[in-house]
N, C-alpha and C positions, 0 to 999 in steps of 0.2 A: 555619692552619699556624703562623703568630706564637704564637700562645700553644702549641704544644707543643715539650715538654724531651726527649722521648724515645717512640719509639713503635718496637712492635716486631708483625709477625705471627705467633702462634701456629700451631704444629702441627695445630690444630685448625680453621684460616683463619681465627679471629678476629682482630681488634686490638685490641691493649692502647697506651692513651695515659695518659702522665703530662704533666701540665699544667705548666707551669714556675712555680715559688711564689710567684710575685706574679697569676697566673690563678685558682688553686687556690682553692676552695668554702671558704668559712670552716663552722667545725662549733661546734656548743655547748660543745666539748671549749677548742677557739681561744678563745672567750671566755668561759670560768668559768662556762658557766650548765650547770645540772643538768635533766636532765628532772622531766616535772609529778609522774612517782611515784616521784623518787630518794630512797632511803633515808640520812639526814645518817650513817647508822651504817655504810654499805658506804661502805668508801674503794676495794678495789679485787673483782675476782671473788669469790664466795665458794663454794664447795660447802655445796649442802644434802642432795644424795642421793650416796650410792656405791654402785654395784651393789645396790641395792636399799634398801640403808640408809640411813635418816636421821640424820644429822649434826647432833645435837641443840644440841651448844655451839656450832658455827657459826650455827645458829638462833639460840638464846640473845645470843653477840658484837652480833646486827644487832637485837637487840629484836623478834625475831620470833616467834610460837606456830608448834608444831607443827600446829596447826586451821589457822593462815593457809597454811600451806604445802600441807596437807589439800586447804582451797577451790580453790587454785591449781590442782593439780592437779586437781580434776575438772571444772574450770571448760576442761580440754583433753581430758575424756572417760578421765582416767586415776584408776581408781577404787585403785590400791595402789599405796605408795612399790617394791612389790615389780616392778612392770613395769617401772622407771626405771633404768636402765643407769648416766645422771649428772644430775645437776640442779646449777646455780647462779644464783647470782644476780648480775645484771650491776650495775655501778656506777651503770646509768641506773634503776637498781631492778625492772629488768623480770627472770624468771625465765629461763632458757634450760634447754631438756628434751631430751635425749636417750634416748628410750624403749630397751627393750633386745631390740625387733623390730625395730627400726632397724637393727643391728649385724652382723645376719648376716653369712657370709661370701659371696665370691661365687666 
């Protein structure tokens, strides 16, 4: 209970704790370090897909082929930018995929 700043129960009975900032996990972010596949050419989020489209000059900005973006995606069983709802790419270099069977309503 010392190290927490704030704690509250949710609607849903969980509990949310926030640790007080001298408790608090240090991150790679905390100390300047990039992850092992960060691209030196993303400084922050980028979009590579929109609604199905690829975003060729944001490719291009980060030194990237349209073939690497290709592999990425079937390397997640996604055989066309056309299934892809949004794609970007994170600053730790890693892809983030929102398919656009995901999106359904409910």
């Amino acid at each position: 209970m010392a190290d927490v700043d704030y704690a509250i129960f949710e609607t849903d009975g969980s509990l949310s704790v926030l640790k007080k900032e001298a408790k608090q996990n240090v991150t790679k972010r905390d100390m300047n370090v990039r992850g092992e596949n960060a691209n030196p050419n993303v400084s922050h989020p980028a979009s590579v897909i929109t609604d199905g489209k690829v975003r060729e000059n944001n490719l291009k900005k980060m030194n990237l082929s349209k073939q690497w973006l290709m592999d990425r995606l079937k390397e997640t069983g996604i055989q066309h930018p056309a299934e892809v709802f949004y794609a970007e790419i994170q600053t730790d270099g890693t892809l983030y995929i929102d398919k656009k069977e995901d999106t359904s309503p409910e």
